[in-house]
mmCIF file of the N, C-alpha and C atoms, coordinates in Angstrom:
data_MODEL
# 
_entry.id   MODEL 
# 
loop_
_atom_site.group_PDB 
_atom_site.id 
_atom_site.type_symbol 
_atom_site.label_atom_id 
_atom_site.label_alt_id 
_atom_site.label_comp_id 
_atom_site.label_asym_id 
_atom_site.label_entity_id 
_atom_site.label_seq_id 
_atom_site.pdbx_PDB_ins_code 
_atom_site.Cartn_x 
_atom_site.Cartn_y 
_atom_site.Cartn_z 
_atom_site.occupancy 
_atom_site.B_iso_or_equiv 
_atom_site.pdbx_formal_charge 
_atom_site.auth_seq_id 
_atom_site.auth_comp_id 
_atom_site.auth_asym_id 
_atom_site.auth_atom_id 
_atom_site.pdbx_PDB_model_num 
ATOM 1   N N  . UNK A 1 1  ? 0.306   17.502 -20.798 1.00 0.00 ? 1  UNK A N  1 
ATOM 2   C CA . UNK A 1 1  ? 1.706   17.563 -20.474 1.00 0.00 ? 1  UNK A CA 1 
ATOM 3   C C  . UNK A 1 1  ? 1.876   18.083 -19.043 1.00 0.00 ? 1  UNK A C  1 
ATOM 4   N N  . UNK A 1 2  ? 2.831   17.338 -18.480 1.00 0.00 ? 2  UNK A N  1 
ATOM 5   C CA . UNK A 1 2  ? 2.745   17.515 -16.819 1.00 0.00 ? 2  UNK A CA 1 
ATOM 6   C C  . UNK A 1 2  ? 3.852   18.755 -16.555 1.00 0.00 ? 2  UNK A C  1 
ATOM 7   N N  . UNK A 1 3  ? 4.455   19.596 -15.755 1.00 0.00 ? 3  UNK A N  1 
ATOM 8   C CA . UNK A 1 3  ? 5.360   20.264 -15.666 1.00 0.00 ? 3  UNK A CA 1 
ATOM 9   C C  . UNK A 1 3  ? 5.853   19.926 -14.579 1.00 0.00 ? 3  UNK A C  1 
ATOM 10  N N  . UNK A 1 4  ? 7.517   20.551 -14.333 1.00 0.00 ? 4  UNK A N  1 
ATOM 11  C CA . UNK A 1 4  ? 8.132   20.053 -13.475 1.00 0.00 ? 4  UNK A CA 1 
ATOM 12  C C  . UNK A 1 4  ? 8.018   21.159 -12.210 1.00 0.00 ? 4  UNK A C  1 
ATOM 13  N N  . UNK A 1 5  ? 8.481   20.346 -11.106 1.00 0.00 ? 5  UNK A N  1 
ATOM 14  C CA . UNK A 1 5  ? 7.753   21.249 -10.228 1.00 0.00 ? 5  UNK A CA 1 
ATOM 15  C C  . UNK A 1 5  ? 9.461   21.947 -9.829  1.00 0.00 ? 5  UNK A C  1 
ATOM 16  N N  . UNK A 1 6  ? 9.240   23.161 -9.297  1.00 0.00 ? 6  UNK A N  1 
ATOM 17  C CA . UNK A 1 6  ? 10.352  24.502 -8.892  1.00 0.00 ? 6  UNK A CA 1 
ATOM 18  C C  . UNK A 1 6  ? 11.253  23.951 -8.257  1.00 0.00 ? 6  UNK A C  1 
ATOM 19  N N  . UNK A 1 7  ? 11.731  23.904 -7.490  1.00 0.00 ? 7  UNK A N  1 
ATOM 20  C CA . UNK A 1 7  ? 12.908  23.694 -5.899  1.00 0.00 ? 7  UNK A CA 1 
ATOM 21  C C  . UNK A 1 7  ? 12.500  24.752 -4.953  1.00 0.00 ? 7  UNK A C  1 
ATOM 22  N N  . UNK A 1 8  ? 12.217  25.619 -5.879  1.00 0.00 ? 8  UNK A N  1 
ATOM 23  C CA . UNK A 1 8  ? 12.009  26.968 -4.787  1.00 0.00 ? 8  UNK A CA 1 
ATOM 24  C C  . UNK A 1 8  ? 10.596  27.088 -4.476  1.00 0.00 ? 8  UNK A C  1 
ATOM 25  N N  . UNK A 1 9  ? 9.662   26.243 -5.108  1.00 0.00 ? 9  UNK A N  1 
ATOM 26  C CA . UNK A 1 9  ? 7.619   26.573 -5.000  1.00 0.00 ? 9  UNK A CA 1 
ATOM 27  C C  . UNK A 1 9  ? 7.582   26.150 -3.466  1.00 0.00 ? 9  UNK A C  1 
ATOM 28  N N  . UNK A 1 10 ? 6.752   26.814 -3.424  1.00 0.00 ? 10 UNK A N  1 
ATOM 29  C CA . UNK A 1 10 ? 6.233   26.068 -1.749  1.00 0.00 ? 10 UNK A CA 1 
ATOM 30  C C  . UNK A 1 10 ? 5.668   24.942 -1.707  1.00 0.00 ? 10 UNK A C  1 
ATOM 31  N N  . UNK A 1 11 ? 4.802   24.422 -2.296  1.00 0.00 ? 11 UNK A N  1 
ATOM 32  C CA . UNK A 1 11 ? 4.261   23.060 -2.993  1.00 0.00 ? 11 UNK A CA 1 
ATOM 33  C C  . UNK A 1 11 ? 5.558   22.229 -3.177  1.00 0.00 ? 11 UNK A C  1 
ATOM 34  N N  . UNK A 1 12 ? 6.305   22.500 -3.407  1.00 0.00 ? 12 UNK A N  1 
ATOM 35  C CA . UNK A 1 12 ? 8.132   21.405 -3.508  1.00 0.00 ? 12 UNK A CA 1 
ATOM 36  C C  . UNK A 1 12 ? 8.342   21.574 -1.875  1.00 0.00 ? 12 UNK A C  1 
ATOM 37  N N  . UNK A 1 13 ? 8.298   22.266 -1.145  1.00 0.00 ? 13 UNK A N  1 
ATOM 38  C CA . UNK A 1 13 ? 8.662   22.521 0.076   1.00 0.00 ? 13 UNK A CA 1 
ATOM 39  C C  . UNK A 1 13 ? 8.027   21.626 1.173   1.00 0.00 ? 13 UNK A C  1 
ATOM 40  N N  . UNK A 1 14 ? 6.476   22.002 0.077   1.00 0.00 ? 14 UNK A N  1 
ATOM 41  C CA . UNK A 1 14 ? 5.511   21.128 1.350   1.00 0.00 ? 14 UNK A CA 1 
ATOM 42  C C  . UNK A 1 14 ? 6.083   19.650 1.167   1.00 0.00 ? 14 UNK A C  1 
ATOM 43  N N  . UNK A 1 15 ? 5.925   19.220 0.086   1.00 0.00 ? 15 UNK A N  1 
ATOM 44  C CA . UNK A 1 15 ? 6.353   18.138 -0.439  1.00 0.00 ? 15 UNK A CA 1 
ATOM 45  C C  . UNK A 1 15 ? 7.524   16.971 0.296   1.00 0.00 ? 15 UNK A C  1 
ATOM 46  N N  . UNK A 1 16 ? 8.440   18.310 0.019   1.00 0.00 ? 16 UNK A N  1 
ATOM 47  C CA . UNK A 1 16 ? 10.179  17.691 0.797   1.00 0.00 ? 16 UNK A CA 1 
ATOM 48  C C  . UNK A 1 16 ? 9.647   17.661 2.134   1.00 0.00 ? 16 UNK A C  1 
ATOM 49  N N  . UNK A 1 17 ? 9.114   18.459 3.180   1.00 0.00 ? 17 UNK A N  1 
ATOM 50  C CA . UNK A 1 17 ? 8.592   18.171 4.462   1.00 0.00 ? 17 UNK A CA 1 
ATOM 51  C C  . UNK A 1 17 ? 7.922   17.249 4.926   1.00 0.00 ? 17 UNK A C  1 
ATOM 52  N N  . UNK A 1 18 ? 7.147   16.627 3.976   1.00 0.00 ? 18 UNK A N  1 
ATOM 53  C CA . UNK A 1 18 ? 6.823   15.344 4.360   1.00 0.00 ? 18 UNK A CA 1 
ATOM 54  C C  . UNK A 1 18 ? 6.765   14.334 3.626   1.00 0.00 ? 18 UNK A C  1 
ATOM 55  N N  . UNK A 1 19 ? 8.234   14.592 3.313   1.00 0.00 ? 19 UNK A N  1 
ATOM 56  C CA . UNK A 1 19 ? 8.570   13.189 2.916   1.00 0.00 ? 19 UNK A CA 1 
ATOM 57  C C  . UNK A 1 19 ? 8.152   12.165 1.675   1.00 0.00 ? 19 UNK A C  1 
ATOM 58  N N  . UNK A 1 20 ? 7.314   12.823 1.244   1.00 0.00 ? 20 UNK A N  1 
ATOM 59  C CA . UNK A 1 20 ? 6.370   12.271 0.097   1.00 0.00 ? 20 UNK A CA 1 
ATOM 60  C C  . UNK A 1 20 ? 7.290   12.132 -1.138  1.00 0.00 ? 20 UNK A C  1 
ATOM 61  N N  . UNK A 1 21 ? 7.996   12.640 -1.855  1.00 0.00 ? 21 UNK A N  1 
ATOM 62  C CA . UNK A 1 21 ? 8.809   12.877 -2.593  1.00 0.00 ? 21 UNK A CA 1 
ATOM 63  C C  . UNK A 1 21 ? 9.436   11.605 -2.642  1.00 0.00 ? 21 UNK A C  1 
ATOM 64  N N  . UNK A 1 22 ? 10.406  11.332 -1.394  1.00 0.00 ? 22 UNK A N  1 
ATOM 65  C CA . UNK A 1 22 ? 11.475  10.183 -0.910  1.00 0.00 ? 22 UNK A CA 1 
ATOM 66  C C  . UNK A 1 22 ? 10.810  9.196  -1.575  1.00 0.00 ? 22 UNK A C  1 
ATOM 67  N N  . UNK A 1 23 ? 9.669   9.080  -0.595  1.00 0.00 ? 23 UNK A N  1 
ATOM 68  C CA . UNK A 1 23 ? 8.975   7.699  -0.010  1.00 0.00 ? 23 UNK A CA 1 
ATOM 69  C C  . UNK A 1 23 ? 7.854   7.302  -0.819  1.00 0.00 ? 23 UNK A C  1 
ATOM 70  N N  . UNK A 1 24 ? 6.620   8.350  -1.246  1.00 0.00 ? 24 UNK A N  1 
ATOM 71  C CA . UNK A 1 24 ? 5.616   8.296  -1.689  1.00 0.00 ? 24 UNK A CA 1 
ATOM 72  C C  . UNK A 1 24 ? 5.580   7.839  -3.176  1.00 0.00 ? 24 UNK A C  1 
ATOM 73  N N  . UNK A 1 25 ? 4.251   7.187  -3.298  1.00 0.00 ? 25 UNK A N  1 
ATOM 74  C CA . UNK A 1 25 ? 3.964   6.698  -4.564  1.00 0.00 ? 25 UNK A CA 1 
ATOM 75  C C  . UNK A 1 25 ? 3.522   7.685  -5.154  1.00 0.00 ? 25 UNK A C  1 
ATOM 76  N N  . UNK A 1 26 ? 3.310   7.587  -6.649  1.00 0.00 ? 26 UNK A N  1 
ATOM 77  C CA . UNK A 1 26 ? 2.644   8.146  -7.675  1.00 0.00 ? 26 UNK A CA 1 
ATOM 78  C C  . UNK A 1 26 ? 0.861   8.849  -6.671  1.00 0.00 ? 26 UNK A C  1 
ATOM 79  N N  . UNK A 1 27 ? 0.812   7.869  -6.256  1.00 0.00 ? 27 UNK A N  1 
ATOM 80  C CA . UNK A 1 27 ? -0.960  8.042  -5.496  1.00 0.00 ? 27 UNK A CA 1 
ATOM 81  C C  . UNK A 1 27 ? -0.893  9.309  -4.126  1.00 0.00 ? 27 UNK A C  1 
ATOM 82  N N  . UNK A 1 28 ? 0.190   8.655  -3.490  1.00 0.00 ? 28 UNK A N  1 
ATOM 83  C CA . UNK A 1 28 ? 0.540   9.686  -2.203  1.00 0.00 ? 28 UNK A CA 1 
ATOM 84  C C  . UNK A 1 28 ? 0.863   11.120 -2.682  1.00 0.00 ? 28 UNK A C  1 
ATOM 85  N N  . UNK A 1 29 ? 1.517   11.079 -3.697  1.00 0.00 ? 29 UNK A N  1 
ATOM 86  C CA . UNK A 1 29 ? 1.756   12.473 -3.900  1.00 0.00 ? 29 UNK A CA 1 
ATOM 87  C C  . UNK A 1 29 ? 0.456   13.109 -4.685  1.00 0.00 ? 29 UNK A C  1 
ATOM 88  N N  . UNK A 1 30 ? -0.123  12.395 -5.218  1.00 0.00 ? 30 UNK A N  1 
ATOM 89  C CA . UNK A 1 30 ? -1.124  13.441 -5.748  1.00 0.00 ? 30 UNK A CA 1 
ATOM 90  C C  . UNK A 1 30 ? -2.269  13.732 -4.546  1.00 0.00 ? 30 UNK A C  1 
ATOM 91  N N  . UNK A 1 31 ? -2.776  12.933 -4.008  1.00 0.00 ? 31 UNK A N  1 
ATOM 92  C CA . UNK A 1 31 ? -2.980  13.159 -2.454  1.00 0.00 ? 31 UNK A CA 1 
ATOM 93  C C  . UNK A 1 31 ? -2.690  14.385 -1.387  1.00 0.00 ? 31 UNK A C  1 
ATOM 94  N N  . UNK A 1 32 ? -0.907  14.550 -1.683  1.00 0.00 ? 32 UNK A N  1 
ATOM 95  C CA . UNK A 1 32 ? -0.308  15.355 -0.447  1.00 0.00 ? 32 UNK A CA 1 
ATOM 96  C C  . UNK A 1 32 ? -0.790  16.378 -1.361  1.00 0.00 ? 32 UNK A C  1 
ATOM 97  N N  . UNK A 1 33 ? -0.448  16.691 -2.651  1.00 0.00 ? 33 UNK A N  1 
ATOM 98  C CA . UNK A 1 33 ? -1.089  18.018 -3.629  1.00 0.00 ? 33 UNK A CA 1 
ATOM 99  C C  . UNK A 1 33 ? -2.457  18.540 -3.200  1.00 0.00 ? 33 UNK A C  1 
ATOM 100 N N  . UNK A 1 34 ? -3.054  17.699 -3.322  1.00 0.00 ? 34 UNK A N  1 
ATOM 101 C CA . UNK A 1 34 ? -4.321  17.812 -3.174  1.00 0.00 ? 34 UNK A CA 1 
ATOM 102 C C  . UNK A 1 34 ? -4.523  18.745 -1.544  1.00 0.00 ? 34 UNK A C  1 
ATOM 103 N N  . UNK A 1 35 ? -4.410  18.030 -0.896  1.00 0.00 ? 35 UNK A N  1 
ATOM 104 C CA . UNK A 1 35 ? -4.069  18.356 0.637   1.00 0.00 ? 35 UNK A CA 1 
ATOM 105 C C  . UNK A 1 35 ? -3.601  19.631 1.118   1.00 0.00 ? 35 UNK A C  1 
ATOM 106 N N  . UNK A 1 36 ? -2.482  19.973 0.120   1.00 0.00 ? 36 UNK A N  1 
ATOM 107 C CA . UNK A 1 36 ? -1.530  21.228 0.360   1.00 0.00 ? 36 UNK A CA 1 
ATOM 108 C C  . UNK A 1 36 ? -2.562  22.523 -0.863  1.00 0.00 ? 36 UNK A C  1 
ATOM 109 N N  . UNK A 1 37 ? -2.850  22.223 -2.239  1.00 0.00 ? 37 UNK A N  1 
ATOM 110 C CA . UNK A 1 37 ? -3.992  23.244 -2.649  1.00 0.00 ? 37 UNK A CA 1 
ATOM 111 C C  . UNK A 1 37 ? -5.546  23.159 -1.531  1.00 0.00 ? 37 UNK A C  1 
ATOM 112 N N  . UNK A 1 38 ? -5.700  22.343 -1.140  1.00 0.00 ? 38 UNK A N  1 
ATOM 113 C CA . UNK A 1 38 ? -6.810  22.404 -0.117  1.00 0.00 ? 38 UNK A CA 1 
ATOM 114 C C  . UNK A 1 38 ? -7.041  23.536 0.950   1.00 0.00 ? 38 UNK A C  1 
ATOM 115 N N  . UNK A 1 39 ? -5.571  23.540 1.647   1.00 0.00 ? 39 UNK A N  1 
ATOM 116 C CA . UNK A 1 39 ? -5.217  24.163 2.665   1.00 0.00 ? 39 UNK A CA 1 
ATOM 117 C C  . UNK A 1 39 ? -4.860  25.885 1.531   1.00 0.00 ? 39 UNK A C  1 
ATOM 118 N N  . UNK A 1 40 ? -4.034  25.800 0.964   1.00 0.00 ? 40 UNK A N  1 
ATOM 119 C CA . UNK A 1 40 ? -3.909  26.959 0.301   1.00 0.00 ? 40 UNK A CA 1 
ATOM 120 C C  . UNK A 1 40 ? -5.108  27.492 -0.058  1.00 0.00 ? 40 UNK A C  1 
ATOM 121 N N  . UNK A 1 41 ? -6.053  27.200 -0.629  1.00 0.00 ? 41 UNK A N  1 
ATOM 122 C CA . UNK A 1 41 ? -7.601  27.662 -0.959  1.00 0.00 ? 41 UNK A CA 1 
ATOM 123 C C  . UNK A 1 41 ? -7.938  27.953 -0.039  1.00 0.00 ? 41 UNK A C  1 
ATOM 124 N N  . UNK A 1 42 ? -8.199  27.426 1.751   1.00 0.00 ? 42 UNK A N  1 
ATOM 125 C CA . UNK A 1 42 ? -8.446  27.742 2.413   1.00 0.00 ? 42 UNK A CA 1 
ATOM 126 C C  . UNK A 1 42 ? -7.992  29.267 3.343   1.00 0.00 ? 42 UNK A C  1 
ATOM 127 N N  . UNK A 1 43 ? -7.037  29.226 3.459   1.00 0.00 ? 43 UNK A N  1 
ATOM 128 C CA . UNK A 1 43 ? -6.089  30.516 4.216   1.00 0.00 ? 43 UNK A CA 1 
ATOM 129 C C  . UNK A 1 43 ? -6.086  31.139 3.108   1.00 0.00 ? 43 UNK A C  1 
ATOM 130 N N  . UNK A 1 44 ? -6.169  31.238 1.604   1.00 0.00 ? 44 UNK A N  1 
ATOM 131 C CA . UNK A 1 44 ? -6.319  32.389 1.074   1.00 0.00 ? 44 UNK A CA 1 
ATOM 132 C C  . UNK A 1 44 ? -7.855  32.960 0.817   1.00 0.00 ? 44 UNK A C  1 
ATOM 133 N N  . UNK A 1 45 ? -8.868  32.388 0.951   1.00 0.00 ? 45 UNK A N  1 
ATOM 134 C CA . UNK A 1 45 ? -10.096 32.664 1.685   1.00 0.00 ? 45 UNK A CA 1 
ATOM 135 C C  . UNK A 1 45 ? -10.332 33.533 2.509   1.00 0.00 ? 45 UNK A C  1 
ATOM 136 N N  . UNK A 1 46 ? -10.041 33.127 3.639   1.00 0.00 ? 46 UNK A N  1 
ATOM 137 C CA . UNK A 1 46 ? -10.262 33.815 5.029   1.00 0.00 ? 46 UNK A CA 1 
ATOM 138 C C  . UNK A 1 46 ? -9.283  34.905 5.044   1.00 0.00 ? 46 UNK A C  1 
ATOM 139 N N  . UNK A 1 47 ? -8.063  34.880 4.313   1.00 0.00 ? 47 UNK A N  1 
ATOM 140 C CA . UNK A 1 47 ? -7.377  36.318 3.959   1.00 0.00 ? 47 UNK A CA 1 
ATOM 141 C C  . UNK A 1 47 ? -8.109  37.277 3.051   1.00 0.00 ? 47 UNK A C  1 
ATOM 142 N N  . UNK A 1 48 ? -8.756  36.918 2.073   1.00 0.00 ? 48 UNK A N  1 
ATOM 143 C CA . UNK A 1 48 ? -9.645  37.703 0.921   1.00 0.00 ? 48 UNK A CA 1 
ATOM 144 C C  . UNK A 1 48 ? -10.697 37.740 1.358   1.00 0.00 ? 48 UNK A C  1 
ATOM 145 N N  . UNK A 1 49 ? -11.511 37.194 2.475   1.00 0.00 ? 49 UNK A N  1 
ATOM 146 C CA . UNK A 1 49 ? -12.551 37.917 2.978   1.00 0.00 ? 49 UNK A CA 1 
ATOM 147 C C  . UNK A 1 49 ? -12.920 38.533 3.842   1.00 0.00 ? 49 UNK A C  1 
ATOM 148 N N  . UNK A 1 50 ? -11.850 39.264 4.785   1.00 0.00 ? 50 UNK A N  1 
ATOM 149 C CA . UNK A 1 50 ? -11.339 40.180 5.680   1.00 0.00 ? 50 UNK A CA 1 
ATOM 150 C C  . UNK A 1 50 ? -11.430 41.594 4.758   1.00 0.00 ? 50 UNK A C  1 
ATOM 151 N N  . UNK A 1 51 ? -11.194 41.625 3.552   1.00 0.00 ? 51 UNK A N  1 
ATOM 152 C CA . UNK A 1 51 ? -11.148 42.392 2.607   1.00 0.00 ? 51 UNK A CA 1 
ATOM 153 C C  . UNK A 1 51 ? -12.422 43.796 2.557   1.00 0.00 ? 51 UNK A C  1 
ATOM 154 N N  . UNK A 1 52 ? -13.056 44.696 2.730   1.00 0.00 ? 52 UNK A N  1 
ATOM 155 C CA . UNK A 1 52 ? -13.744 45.539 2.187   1.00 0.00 ? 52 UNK A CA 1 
ATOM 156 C C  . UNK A 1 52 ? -13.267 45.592 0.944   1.00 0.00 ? 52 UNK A C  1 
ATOM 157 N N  . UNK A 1 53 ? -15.224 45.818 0.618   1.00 0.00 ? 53 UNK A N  1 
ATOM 158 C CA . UNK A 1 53 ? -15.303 45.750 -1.112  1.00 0.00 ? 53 UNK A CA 1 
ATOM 159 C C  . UNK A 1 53 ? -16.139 47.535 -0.774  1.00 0.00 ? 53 UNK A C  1 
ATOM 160 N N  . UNK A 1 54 ? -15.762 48.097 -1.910  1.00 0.00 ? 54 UNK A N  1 
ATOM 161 C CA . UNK A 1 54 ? -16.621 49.261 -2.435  1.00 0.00 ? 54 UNK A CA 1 
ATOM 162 C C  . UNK A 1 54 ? -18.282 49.171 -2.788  1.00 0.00 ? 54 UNK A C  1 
# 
């Protein structure tokens, strides 16, 4: 079961910014998802490994 996505998620944000939503197919958007958790995995990385561990 798929869920609907927020208005307020940032992932809806990225989304509405480019246009994908409007315009994009079923394929493009899972794509731009992909693209936008890509980048999110990434910058929260390099934020969590700035980190000291005990």
């Amino acid at each position: 079961m798929k869920r609907a996505l927020k208005k307020a998620s940032s992932l809806y944000s990225y989304l509405e910014s480019n246009k994908v939503l409007e315009t994009g197919t079923d394929e493009q958007i899972t794509l731009a998802k992909k693209a936008y958790w890509k980048e999110y995995k990434r910058v929260w990385r390099s934020k969590s490994g700035k980190l000291k561990r005990n």
